[in-house]
C-alpha positions as CSV (number, residue, x, y, z in Angstrom):
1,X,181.3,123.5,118.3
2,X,180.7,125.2,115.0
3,X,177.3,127.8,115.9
4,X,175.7,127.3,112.7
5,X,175.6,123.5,113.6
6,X,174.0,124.8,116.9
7,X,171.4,126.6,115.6
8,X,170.5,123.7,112.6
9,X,170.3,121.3,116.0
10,X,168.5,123.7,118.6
11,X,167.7,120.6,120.9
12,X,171.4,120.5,121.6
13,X,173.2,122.0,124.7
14,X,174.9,125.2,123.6
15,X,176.1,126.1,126.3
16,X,179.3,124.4,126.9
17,X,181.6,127.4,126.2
18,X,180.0,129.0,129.7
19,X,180.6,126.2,131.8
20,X,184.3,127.7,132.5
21,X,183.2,131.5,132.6
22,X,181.5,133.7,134.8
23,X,179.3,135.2,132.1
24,X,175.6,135.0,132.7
25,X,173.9,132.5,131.1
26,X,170.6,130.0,130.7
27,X,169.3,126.9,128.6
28,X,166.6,124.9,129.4
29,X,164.0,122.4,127.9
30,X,160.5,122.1,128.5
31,X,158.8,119.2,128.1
32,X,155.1,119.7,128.6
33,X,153.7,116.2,128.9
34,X,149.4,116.0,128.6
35,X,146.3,113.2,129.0
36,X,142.7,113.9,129.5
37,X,142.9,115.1,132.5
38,X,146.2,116.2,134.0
39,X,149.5,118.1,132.9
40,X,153.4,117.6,134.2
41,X,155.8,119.9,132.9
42,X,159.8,119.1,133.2
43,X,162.0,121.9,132.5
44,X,165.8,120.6,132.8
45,X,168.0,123.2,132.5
46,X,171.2,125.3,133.7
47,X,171.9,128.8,135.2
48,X,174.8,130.8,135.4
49,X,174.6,134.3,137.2
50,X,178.2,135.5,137.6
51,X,180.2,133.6,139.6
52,X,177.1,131.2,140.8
53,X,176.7,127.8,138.7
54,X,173.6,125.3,139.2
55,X,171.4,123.0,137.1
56,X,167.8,122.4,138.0
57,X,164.6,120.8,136.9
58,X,161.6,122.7,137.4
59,X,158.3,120.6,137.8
60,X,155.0,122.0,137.1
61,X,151.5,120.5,137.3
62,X,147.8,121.3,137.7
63,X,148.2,121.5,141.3
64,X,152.0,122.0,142.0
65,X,155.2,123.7,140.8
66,X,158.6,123.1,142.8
67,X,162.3,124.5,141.3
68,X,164.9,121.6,142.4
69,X,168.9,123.1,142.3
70,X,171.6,120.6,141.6
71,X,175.3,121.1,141.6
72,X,176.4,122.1,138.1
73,X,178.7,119.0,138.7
74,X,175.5,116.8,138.2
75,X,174.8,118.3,134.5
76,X,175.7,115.6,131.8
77,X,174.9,115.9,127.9
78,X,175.6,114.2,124.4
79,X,175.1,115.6,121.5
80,X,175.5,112.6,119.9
81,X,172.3,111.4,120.2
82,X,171.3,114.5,122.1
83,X,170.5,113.8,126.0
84,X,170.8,115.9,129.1
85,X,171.1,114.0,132.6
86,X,170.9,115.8,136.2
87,X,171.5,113.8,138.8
88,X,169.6,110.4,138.5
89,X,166.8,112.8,135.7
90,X,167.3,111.9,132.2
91,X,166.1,113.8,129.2
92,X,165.8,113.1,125.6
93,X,163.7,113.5,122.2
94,X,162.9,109.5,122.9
95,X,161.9,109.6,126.6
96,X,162.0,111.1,129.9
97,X,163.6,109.1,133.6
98,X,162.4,111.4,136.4
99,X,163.8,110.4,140.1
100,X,163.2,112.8,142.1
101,X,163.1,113.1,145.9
102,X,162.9,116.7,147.5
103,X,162.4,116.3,151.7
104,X,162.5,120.0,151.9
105,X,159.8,120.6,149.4
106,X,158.3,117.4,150.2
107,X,157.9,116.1,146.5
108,X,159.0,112.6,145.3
109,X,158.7,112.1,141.6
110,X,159.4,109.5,139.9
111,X,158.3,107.5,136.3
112,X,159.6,107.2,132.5
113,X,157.7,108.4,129.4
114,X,158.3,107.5,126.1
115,X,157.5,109.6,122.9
116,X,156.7,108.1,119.7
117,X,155.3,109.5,116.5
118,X,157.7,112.7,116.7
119,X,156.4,116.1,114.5
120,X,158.9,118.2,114.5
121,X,158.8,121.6,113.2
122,X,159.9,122.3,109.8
123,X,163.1,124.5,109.5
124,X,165.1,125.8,107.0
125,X,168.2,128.1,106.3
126,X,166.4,131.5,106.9
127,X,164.0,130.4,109.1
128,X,166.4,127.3,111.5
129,X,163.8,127.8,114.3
130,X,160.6,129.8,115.6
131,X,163.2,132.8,116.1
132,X,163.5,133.2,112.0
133,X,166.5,134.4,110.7
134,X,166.9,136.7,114.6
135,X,168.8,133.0,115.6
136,X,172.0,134.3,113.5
137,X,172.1,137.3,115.7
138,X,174.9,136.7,118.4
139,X,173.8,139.6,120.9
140,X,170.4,138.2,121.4
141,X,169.4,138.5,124.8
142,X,167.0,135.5,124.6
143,X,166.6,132.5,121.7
144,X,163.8,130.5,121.9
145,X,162.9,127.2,120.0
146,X,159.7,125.5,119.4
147,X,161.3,121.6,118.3
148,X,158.2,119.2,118.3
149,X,154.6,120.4,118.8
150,X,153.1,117.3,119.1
151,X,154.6,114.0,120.2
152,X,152.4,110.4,121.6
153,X,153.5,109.6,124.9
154,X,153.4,105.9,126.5
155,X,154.1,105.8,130.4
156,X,153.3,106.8,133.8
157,X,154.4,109.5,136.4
158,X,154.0,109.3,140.3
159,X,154.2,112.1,142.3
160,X,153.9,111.7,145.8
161,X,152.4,107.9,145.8
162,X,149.8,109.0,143.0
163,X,150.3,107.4,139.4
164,X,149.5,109.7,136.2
165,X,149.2,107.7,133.5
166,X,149.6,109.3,130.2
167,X,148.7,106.8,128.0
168,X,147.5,108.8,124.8
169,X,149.1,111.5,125.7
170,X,150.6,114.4,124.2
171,X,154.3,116.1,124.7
172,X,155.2,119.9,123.7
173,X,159.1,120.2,123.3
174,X,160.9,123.2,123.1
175,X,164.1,125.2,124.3
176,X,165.3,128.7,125.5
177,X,168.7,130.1,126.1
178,X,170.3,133.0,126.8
179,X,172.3,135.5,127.7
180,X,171.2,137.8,130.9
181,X,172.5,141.1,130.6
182,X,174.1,142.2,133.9
């Protein structure tokens, strides 16, 4: 994949040449979801510490936070359009599809929201993401993207037999990925 493509499209997986390698690595996406009176954060992602390979999707809320591993096996993306699945979890600019049943952190999570009225932020050639022109510099250790600051969300999360509802809500998008220096 051609990196200046990568860095046009932050929302995209770049990770795909450290799948095969034992280089440290990380990419995730957070996907801060709001209404009136509660939060849910998602935060899909991958991990790669030497030799040790795992996806996950970190949930956070007002009154929670649990870190689910998966099997790197269970990691799916396209590019084209962009989506990320883990397991039966899907991720994209258009919506989220959260399944989620922990026993040993006794969490079940489950719900779809959809986001409409997408903002994203407004990039250029020097300046491709909130990183400014540091993006082009290959020995980063971290890159960090801000991609929509404000998106409506439609659609209810439950957790645990409770149902959010985030109607009128608001979504903050954004990405990091790196390289962990050893």
């Amino acid at each position: 994949m051609n990196k200046l493509f990568l860095i046009k499209n932050p929302d995209l997986f770049q990770g795909e040449k450290y799948l095969n390698t034992n280089k440290n690595y990380f990419e995730g996406w957070y996907f801060k979801n709001t209404n009136k009176s509660s939060s849910i954060a998602f935060i899909p992602g991958v991990n790669i510490i030497e030799n040790e390979k795992k996806a996950f999707i970190q949930v956070i809320t007002d009154k929670m936070s649990c870190f689910i591993n998966y099997d790197i096996n269970d990691f799916k993306y396209s590019l084209t359009p962009f989506s990320i699945q883990i397991g039966e979890n899907f991720f994209s600019k258009e919506k989220v599809c959260i399944n989620i049943n922990d026993c040993m952190q006794n969490v079940v999570i489950h719900g779809e929201l959809i986001y409409f009225n997408n903002k994203n932020i407004k990039t250029n050639i020097l300046n491709p993401n909130i990183m400014g022109p540091f993006s082009y510099i290959p020995f980063m250790e971290c890159n960090h993207a801000i991609l929509s600051m404000q998106n409506s969300i439609k659609g209810i999360i439950n957790i645990n037999n409770k149902n959010i509802n985030f109607e009128n809500g608001t979504r903050l998008y954004r990405k990091r990925l790196g390289n962990f220096f050893s």
